[in-house]
Structures are given as C-alpha cells and as structure tokens.
C-alpha positions as CSV (number, residue, x, y, z in Angstrom):
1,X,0.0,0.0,0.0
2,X,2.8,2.3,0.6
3,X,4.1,2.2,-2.5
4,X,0.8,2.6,-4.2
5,X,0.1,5.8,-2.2
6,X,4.0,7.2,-3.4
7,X,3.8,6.5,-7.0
8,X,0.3,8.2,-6.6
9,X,2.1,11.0,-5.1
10,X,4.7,11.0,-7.6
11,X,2.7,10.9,-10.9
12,X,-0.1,13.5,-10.1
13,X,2.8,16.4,-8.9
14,X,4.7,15.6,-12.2
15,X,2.1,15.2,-14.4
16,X,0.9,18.7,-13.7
17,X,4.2,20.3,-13.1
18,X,5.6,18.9,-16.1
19,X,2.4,19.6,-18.3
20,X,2.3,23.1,-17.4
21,X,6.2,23.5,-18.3
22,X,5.7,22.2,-22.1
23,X,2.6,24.3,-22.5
24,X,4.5,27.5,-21.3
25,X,7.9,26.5,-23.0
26,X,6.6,24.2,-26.3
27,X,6.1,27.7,-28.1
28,X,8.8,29.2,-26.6
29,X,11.5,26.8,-26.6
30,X,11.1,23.6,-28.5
31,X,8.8,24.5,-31.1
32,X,11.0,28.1,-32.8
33,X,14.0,25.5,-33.1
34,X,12.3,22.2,-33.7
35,X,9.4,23.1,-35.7
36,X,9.9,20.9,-38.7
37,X,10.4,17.3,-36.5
38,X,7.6,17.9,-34.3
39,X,4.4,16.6,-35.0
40,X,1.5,19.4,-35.3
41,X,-0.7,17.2,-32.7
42,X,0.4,15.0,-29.6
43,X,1.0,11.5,-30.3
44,X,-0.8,10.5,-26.7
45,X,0.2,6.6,-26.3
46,X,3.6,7.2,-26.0
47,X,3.6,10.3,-24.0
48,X,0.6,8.3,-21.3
49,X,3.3,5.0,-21.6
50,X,6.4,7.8,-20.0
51,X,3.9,9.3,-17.6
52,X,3.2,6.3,-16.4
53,X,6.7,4.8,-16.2
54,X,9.0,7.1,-15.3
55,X,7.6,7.6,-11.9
56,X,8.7,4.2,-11.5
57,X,11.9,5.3,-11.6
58,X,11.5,8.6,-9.1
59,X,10.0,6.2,-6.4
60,X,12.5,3.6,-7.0
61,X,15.7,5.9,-7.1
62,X,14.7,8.6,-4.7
63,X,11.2,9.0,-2.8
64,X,12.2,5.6,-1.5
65,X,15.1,5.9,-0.4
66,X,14.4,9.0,1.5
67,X,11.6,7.1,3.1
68,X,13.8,4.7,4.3
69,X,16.0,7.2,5.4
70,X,13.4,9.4,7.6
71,X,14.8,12.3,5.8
72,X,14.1,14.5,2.3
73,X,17.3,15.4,1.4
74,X,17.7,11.8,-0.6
75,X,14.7,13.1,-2.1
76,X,16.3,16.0,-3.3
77,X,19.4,15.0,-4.0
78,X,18.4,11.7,-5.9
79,X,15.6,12.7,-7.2
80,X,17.4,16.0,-9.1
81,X,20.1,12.9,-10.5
82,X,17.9,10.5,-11.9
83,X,15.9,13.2,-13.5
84,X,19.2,14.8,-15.0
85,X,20.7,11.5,-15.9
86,X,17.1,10.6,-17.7
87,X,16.5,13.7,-19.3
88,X,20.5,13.9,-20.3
89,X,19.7,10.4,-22.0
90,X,17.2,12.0,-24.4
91,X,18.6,15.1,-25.2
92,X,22.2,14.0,-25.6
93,X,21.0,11.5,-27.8
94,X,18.8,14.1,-30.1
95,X,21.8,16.2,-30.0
96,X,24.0,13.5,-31.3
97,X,20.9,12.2,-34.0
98,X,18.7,15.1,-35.0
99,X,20.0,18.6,-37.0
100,X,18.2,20.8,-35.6
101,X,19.0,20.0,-31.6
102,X,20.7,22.5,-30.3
103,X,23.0,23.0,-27.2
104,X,20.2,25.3,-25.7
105,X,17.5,22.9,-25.6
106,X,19.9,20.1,-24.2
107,X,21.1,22.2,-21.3
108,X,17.6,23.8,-20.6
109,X,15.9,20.6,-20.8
110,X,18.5,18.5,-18.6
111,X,18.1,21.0,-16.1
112,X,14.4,21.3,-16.5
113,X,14.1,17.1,-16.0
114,X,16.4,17.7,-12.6
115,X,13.8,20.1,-11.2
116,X,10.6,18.3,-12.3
117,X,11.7,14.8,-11.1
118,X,12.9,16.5,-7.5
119,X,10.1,18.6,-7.0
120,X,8.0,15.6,-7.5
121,X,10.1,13.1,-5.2
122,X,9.9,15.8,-2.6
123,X,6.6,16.0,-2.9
124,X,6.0,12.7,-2.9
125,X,8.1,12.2,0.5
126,X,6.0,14.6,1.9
127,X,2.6,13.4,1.0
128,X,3.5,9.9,1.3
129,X,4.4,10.1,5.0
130,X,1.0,12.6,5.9
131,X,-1.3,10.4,4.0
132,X,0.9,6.9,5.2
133,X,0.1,8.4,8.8
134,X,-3.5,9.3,8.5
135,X,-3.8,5.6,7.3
136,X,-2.1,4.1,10.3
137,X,0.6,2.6,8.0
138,X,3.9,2.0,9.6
139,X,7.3,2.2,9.0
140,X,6.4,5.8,7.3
C-alpha cells in the first residue's frame, strides 16, 4: 500500500508540473528550433506510456530511499540525478541524431528534468508520509 500511495504522489505532482512547463515552453522553446520534427498534434500513447513509467523510476531511485531514510534530502538529492541522468539520455541522444537539436535545448531541458523529477520526489516524501500516517501505516 505504501508504494501505491508514493507512485500516486509521484505521478499527479509531475504530471501537472511537467504539463504546465511544455505548454508555457513548447512555443517558446522547442517549437521556434524544432518546428519541422515535431508533430503538429500530440501523439498520446507514448507520451501516457512515460507518464506512467518514469515515476517508476522517481520512487525507486529517490522518494524511497528518503523514506527509508526518515529524511528529504535523498529526495532532493536523488531525485534532481535520476531526473538529469534521464533527461540527459534524451537530449544528448537528439543532439547526437537530430540537426536541428541545439545545445540550448539540451542544457535547458536536462536541467528542466532535474527540477521536475525533484520537485516531484519531494513532494512525494511529503505526501507519502501525511497520507501513510493518517492511514495508520507503519514504517512511514
């Protein structure tokens, strides 16, 4: 049950912090240099498959840990690596494939993936041990 209620924790945080980054920065950003690759609409299957995965991965490599821990900063700390690490995966491998990635987008975005995935391991530490308590579940 515990991890049920901190992947919960995780996804809905990122989902909207995350959502509300590309629609501010997709016309700002991605779409002025990467017009011509993107697609004009959202392809949804893959994007639902990610949202629902990488959280996975935040829980896994940080909320948990700082559970364990009795303490955020794992949270923080982890959580800001595995999202740089991820999001460094993807963009450094546009930057090596695709011609129009630029060094901008790379280091924007790699930074933007440490912040999201952090914010939402926090986050998830947080509501994970109030809503963990109010269920009488131990060992939060």
């Amino acid at each position: 049950m515990l991890y049920a209620i901190a992947y919960v924790t995780i996804l809905v945080p990122f989902v909207i912090v995350d959502a509300i980054w590309l629609t501010v920065m997709g016309s700002r950003l991605y779409r002025p240099t990467l017009g011509d690759i993107l697609l004009p609409t959202l392809n949804a299957p893959p994007a639902v498959v990610f949202y629902l995965i990488y959280p996975i991965g935040i829980l896994v490599f940080a909320t948990l840990p700082a559970l364990k821990a009795g303490s955020v900063s794992p949270a923080l700390l982890y959580g800001a690596l595995f999202g740089a690490m991820a999001y460094a995966t993807y963009d450094l491998t546009n930057f090596a494939t695709l011609r129009n990635w630029t060094t901008l987008i790379s280091v924007v975005d790699i930074a933007w993936g440490a912040i999201v995935t952090a914010i939402a391991a926090v986050a998830a530490y947080y509501l994970t041990r109030l809503i963990g308590g109010w269920m009488g579940i131990t060992g939060v």
